[in-house]
PDB file as gemmi writes it, atoms N, CA and C in Angstrom:
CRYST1    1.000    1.000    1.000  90.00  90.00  90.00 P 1                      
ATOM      1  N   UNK A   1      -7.949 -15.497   4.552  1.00  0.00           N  
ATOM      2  CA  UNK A   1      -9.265 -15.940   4.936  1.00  0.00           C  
ATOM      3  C   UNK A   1     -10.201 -14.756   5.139  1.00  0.00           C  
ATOM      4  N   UNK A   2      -9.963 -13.739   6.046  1.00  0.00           N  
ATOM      5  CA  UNK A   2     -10.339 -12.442   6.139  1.00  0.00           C  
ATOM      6  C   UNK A   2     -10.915 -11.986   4.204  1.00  0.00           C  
ATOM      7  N   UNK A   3     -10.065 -11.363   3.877  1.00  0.00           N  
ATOM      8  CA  UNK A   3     -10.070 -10.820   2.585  1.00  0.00           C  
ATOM      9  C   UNK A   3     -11.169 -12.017   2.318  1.00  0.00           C  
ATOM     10  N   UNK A   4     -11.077 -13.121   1.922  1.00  0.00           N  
ATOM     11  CA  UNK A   4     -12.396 -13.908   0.952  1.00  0.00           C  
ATOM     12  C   UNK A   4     -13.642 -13.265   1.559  1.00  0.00           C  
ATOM     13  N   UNK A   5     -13.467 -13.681   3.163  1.00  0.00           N  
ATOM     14  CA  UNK A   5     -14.878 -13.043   3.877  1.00  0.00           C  
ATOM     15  C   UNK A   5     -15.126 -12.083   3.374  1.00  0.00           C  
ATOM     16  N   UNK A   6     -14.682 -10.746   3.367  1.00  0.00           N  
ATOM     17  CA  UNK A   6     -15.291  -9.401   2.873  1.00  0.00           C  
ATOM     18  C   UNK A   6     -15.662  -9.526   2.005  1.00  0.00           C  
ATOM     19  N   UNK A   7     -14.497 -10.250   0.540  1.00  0.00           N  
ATOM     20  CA  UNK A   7     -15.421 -10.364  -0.466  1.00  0.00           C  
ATOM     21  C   UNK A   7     -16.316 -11.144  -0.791  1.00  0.00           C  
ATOM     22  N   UNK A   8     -17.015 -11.701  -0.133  1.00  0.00           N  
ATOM     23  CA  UNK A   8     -18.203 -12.677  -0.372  1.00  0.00           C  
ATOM     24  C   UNK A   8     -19.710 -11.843  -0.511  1.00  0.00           C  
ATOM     25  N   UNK A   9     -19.368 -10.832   0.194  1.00  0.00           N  
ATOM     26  CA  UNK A   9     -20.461  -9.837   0.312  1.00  0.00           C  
ATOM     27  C   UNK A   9     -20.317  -8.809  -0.979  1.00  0.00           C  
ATOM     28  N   UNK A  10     -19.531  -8.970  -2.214  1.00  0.00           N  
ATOM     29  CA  UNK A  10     -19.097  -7.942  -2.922  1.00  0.00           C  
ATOM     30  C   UNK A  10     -19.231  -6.772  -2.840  1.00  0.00           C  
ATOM     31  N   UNK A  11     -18.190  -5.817  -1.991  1.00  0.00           N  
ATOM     32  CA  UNK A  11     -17.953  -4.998  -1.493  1.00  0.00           C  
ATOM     33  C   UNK A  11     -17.583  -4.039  -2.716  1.00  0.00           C  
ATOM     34  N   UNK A  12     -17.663  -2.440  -2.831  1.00  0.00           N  
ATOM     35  CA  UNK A  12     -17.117  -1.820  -3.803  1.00  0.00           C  
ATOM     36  C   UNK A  12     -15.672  -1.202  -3.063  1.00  0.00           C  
ATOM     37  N   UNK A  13     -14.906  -1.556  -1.919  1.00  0.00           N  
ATOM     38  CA  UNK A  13     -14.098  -1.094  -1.407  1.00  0.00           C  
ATOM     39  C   UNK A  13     -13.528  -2.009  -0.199  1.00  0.00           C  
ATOM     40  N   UNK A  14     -12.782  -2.871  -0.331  1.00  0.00           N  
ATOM     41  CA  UNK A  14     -11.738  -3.463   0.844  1.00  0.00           C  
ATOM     42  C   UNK A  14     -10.961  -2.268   1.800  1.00  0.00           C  
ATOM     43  N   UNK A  15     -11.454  -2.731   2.746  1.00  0.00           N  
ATOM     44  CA  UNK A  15     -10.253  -2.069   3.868  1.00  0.00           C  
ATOM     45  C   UNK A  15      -9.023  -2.589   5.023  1.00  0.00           C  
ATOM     46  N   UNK A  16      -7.813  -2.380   4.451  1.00  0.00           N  
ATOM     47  CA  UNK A  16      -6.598  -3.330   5.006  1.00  0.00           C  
ATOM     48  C   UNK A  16      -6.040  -2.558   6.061  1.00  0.00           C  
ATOM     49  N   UNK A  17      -5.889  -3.080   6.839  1.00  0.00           N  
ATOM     50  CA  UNK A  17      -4.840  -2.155   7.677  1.00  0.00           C  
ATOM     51  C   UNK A  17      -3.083  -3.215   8.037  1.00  0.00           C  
ATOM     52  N   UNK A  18      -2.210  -3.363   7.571  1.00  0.00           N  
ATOM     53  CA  UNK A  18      -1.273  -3.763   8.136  1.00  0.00           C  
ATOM     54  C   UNK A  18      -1.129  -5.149   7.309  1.00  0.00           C  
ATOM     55  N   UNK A  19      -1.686  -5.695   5.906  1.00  0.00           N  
ATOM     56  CA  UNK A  19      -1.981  -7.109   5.930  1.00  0.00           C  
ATOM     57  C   UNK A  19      -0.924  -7.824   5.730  1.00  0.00           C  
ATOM     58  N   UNK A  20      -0.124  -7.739   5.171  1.00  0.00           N  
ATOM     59  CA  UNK A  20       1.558  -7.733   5.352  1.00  0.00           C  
ATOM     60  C   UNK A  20       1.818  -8.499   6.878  1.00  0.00           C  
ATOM     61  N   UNK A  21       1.411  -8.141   7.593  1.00  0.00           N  
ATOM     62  CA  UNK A  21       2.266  -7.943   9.015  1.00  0.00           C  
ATOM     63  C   UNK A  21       1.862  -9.430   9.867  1.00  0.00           C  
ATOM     64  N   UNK A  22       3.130  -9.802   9.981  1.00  0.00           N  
ATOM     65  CA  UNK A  22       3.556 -11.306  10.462  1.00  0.00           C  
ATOM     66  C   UNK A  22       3.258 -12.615   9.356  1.00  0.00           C  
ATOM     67  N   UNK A  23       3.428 -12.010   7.740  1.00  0.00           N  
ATOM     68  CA  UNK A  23       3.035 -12.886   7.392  1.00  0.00           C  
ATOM     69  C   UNK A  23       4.777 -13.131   6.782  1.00  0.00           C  
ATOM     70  N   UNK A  24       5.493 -14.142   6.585  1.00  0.00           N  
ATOM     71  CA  UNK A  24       6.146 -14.494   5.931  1.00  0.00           C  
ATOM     72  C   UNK A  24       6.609 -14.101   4.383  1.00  0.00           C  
ATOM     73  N   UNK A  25       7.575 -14.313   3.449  1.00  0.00           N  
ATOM     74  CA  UNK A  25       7.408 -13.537   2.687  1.00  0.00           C  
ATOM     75  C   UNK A  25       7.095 -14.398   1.470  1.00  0.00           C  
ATOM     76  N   UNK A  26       6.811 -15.783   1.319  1.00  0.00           N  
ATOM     77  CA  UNK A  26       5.616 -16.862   0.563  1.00  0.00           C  
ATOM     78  C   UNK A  26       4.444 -15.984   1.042  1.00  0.00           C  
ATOM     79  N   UNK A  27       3.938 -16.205   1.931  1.00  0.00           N  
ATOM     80  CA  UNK A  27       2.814 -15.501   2.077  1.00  0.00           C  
ATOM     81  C   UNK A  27       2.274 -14.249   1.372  1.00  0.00           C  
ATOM     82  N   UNK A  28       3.231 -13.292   1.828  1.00  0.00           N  
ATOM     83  CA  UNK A  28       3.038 -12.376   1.314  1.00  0.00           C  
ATOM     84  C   UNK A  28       2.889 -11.702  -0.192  1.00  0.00           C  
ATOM     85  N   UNK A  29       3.580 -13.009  -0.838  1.00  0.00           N  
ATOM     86  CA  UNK A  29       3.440 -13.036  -2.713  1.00  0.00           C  
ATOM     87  C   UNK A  29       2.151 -13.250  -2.975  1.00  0.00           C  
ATOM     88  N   UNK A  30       1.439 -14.211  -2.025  1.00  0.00           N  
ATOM     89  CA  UNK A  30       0.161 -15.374  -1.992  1.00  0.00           C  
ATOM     90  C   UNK A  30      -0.931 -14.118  -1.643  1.00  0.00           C  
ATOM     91  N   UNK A  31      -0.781 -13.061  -1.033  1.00  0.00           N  
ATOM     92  CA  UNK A  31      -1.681 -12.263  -0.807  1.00  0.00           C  
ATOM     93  C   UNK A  31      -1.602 -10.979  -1.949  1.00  0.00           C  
ATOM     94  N   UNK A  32      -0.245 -10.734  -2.382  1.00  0.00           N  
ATOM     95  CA  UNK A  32      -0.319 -10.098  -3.528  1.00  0.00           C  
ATOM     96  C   UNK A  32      -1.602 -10.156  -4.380  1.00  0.00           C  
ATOM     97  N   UNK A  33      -0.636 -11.521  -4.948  1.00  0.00           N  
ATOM     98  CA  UNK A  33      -1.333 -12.395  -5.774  1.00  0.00           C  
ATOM     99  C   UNK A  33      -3.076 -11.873  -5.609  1.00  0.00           C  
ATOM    100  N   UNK A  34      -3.508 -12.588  -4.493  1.00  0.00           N  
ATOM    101  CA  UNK A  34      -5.017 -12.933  -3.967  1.00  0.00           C  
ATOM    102  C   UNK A  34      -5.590 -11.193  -4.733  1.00  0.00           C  
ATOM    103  N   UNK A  35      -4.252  -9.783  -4.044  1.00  0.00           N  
ATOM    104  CA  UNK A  35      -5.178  -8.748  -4.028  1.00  0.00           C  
ATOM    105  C   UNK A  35      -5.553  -8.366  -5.532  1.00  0.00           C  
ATOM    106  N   UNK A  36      -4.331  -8.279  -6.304  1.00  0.00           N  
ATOM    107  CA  UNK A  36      -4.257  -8.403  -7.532  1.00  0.00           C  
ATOM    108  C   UNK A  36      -5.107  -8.987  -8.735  1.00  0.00           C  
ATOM    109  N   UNK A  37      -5.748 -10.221  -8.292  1.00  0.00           N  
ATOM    110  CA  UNK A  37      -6.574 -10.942  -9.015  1.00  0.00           C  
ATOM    111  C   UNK A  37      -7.619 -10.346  -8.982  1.00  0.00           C  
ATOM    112  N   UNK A  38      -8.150 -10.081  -7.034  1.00  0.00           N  
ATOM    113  CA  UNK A  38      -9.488  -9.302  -7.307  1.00  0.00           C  
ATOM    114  C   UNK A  38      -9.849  -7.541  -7.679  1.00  0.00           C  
ATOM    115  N   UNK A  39      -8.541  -7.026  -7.506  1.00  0.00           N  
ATOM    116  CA  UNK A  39      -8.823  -6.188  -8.461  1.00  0.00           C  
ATOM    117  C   UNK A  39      -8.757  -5.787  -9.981  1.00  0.00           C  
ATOM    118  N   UNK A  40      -8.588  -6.852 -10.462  1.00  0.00           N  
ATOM    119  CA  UNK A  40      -8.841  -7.094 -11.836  1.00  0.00           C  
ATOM    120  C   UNK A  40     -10.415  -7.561 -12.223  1.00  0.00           C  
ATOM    121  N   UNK A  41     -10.845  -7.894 -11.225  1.00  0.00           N  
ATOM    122  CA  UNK A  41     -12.422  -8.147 -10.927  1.00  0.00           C  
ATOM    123  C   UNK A  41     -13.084  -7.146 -10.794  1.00  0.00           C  
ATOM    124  N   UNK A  42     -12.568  -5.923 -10.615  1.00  0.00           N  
ATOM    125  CA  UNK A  42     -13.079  -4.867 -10.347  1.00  0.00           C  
ATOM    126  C   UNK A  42     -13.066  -4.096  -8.741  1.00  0.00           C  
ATOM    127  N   UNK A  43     -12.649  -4.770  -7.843  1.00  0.00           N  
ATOM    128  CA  UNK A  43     -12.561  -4.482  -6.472  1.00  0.00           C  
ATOM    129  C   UNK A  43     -11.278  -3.363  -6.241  1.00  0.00           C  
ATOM    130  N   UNK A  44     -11.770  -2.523  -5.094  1.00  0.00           N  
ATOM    131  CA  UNK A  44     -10.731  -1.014  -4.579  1.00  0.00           C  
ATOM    132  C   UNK A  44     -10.387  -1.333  -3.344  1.00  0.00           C  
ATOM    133  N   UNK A  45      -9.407  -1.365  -2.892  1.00  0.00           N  
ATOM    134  CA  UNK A  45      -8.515  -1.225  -2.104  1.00  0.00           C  
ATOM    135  C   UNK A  45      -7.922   0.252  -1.077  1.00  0.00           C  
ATOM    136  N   UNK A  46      -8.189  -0.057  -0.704  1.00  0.00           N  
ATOM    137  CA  UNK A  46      -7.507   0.777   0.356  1.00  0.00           C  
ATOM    138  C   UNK A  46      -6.730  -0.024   1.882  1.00  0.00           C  
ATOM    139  N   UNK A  47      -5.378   0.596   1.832  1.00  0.00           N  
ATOM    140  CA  UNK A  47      -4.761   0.011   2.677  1.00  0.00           C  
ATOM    141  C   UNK A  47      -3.883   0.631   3.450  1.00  0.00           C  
ATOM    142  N   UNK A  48      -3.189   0.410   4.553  1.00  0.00           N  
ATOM    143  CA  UNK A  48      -2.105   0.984   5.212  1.00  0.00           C  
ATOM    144  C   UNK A  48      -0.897  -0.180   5.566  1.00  0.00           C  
ATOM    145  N   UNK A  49       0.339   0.084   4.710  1.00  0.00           N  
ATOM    146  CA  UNK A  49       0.733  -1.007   4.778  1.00  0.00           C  
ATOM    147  C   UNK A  49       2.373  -0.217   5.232  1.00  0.00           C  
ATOM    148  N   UNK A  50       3.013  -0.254   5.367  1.00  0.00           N  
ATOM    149  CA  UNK A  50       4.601  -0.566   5.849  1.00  0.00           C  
ATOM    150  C   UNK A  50       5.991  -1.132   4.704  1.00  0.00           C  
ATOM    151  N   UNK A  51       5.535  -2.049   4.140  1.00  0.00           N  
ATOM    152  CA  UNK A  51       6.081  -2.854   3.003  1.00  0.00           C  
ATOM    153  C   UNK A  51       5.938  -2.424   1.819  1.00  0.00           C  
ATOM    154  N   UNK A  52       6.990  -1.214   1.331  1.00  0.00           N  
ATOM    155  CA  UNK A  52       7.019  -0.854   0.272  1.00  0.00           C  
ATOM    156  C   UNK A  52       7.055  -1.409  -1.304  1.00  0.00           C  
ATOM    157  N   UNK A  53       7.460  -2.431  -1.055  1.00  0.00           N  
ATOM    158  CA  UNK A  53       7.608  -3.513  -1.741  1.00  0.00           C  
ATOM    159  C   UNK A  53       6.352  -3.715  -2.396  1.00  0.00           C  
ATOM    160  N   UNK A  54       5.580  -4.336  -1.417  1.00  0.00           N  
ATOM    161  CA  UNK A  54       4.081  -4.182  -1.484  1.00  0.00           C  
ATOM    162  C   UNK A  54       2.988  -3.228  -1.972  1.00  0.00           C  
ATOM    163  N   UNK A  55       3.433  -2.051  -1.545  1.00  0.00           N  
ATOM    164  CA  UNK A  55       2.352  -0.609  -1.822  1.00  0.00           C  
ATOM    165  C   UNK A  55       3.247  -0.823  -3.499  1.00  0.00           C  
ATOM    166  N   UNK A  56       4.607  -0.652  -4.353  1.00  0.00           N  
ATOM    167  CA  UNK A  56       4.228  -0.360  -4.816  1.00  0.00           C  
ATOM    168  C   UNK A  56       3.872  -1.135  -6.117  1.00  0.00           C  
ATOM    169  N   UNK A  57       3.796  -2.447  -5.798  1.00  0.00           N  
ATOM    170  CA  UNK A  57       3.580  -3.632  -6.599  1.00  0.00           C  
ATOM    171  C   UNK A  57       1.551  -3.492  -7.101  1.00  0.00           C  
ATOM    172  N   UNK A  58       1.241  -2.820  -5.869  1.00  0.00           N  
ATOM    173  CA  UNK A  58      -0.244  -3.190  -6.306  1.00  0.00           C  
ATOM    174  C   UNK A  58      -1.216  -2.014  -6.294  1.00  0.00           C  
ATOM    175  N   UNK A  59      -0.246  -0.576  -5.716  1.00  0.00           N  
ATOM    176  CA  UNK A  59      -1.168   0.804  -5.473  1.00  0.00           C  
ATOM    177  C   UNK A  59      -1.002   1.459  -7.207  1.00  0.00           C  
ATOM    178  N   UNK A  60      -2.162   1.926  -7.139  1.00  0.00           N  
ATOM    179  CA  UNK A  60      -2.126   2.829  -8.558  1.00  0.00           C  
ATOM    180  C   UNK A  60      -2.086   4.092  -8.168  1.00  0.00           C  
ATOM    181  N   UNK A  61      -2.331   4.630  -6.717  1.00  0.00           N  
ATOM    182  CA  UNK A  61      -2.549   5.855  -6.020  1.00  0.00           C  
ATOM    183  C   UNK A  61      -2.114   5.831  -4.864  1.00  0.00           C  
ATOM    184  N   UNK A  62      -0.988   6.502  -4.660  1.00  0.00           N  
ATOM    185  CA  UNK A  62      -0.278   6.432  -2.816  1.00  0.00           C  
ATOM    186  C   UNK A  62      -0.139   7.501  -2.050  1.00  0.00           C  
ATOM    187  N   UNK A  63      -0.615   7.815  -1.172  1.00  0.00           N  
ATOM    188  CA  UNK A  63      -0.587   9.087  -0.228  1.00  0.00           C  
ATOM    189  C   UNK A  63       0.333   8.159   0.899  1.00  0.00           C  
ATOM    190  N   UNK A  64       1.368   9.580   0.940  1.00  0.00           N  
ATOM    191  CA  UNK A  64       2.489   8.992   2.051  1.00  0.00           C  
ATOM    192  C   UNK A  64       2.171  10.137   3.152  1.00  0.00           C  
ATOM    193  N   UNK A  65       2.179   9.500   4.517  1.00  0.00           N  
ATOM    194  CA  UNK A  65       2.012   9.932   5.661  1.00  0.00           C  
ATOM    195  C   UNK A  65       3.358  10.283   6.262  1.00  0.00           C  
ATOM    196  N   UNK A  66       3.671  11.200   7.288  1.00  0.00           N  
ATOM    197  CA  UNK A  66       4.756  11.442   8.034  1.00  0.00           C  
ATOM    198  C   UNK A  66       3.957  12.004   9.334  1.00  0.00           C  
ATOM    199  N   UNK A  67       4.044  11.324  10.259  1.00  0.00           N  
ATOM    200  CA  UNK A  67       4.116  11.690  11.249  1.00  0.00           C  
ATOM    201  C   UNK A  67       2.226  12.870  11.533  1.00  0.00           C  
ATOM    202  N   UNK A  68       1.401  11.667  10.807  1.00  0.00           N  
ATOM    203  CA  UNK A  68       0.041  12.153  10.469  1.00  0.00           C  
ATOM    204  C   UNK A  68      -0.162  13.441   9.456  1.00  0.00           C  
ATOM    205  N   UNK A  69       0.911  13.961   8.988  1.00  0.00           N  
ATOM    206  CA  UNK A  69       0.687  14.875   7.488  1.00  0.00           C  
ATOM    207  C   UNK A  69       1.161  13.987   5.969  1.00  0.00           C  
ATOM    208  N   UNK A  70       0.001  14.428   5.901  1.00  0.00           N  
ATOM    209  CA  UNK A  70       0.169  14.120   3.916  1.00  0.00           C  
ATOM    210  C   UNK A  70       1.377  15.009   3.033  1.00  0.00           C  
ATOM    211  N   UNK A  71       2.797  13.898   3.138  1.00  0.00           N  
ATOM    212  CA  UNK A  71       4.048  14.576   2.576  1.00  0.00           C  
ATOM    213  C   UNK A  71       3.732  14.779   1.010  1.00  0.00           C  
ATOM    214  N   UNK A  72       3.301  13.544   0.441  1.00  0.00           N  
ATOM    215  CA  UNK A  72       3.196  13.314  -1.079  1.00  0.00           C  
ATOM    216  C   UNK A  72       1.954  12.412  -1.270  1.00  0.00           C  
ATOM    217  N   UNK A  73       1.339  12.478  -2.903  1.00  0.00           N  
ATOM    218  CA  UNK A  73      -0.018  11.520  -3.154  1.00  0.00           C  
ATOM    219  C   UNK A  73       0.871  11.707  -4.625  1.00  0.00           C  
ATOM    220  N   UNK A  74       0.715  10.076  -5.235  1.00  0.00           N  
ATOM    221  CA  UNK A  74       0.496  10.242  -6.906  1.00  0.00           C  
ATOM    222  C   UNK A  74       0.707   8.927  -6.832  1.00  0.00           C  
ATOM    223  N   UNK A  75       1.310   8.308  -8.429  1.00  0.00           N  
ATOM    224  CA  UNK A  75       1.354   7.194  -8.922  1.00  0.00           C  
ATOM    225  C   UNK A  75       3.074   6.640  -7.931  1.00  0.00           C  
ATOM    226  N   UNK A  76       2.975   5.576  -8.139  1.00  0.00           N  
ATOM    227  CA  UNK A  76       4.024   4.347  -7.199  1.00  0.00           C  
ATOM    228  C   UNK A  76       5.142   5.544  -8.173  1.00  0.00           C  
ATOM    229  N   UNK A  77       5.542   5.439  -9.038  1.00  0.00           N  
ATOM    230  CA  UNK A  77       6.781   5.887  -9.585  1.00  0.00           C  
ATOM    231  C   UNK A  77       7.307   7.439  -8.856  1.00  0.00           C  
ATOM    232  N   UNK A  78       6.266   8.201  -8.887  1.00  0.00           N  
ATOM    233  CA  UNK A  78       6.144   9.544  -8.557  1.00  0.00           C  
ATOM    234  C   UNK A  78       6.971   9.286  -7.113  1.00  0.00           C  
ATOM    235  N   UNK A  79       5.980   8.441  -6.564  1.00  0.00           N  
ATOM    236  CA  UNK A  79       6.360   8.720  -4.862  1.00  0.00           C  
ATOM    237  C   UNK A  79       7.735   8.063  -4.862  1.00  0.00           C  
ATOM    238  N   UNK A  80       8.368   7.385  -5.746  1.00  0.00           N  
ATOM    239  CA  UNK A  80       9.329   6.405  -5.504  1.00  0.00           C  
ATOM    240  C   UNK A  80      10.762   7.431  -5.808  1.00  0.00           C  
ATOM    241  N   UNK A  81      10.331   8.460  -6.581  1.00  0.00           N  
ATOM    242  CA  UNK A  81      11.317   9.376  -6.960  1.00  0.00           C  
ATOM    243  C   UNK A  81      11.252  10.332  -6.241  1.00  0.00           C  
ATOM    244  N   UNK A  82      10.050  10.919  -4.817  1.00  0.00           N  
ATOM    245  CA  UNK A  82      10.023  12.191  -4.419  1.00  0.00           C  
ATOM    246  C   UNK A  82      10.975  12.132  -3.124  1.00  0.00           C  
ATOM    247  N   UNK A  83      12.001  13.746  -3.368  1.00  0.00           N  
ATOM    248  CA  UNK A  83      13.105  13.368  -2.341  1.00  0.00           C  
ATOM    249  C   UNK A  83      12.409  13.979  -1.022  1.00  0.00           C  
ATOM    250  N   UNK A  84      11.109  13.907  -0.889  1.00  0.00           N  
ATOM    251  CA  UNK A  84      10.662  14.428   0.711  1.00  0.00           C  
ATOM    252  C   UNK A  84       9.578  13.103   1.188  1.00  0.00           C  
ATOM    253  N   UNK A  85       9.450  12.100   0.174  1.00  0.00           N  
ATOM    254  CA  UNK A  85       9.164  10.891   0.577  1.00  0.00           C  
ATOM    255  C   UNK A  85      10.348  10.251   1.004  1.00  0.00           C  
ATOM    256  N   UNK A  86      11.428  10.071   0.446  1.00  0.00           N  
ATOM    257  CA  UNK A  86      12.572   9.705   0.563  1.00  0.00           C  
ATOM    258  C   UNK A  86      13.518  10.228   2.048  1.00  0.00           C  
ATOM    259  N   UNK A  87      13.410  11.393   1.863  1.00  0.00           N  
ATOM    260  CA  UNK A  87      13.555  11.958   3.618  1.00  0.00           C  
ATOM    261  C   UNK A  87      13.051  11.785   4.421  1.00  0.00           C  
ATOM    262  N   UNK A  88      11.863  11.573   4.376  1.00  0.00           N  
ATOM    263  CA  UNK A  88      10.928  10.991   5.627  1.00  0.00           C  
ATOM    264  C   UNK A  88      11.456   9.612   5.561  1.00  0.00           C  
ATOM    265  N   UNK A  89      11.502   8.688   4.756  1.00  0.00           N  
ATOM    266  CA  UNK A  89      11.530   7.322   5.439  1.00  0.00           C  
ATOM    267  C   UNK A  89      13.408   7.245   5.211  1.00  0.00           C  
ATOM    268  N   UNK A  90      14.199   8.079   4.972  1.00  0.00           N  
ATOM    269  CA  UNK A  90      15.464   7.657   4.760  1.00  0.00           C  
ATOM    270  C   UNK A  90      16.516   8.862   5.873  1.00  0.00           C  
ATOM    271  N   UNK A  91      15.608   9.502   7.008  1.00  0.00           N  
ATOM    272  CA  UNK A  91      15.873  10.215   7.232  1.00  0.00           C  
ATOM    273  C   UNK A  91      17.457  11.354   6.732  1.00  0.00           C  
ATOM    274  N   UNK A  92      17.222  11.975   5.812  1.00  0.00           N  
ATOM    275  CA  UNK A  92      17.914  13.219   5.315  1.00  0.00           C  
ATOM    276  C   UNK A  92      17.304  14.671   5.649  1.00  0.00           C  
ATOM    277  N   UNK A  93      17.911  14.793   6.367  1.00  0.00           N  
ATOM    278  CA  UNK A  93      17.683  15.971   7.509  1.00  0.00           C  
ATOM    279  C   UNK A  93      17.672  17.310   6.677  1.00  0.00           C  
ATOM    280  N   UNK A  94      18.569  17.232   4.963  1.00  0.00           N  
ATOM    281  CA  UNK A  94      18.359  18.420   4.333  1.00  0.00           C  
ATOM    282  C   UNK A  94      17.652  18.697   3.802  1.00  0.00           C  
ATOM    283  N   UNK A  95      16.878  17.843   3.179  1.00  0.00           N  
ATOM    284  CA  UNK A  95      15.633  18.239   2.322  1.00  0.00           C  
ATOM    285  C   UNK A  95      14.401  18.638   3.782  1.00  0.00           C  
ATOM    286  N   UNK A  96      13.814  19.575   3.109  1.00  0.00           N  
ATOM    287  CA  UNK A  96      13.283  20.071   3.799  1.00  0.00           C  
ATOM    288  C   UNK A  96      11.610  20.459   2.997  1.00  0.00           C  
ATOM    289  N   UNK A  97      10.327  19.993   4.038  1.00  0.00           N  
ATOM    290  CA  UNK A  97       9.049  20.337   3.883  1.00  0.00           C  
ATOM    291  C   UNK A  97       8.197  21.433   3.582  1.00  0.00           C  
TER     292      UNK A  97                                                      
END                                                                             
């Protein structure tokens, strides 16, 4: 409901924080879906989300945070293969920053 609101005003930039969060995981296809469509409309995104699943189903550009520093930025694949993204959220204590 949110998301339609913003875009009613055609915005050149959505801002999400968390949208994922408490939604079920029907839901959460249903908002895919929703984000997906409108950025094929032309609409940008920016988000902070938790649900990897998510970031990398619909980001074309991902900057991963640790602990408020920027570990890694590139395409979903990039970050999905970097082993200091991977250490931060899989904690491996050897790779090192």
């Amino acid at each position: 409901m949110e998301i339609a609101r913003a875009a009613a005003s055609d915005p050149k930039l959505i801002l999400l924080d968390e949208p994922m969060a408490g939604l079920n995981p029907q839901e959460s296809r249903e908002l895919v879906d929703i984000i997906l469509e409108m950025r094929q409309q032309g609409m940008t995104f920016l988000f902070v989300e938790h649900d990897m699943e998510t970031v990398m189903s619909v980001a074309d550009k991902i900057v991963v945070l640790d602990f408020g520093e920027k570990i890694a930025e590139g395409a979903p694949q990039e970050i999905f293969n970097n082993p200091v993204v991977v250490a931060a959220y899989l904690g491996d204590e050897e790779v090192a920053i």
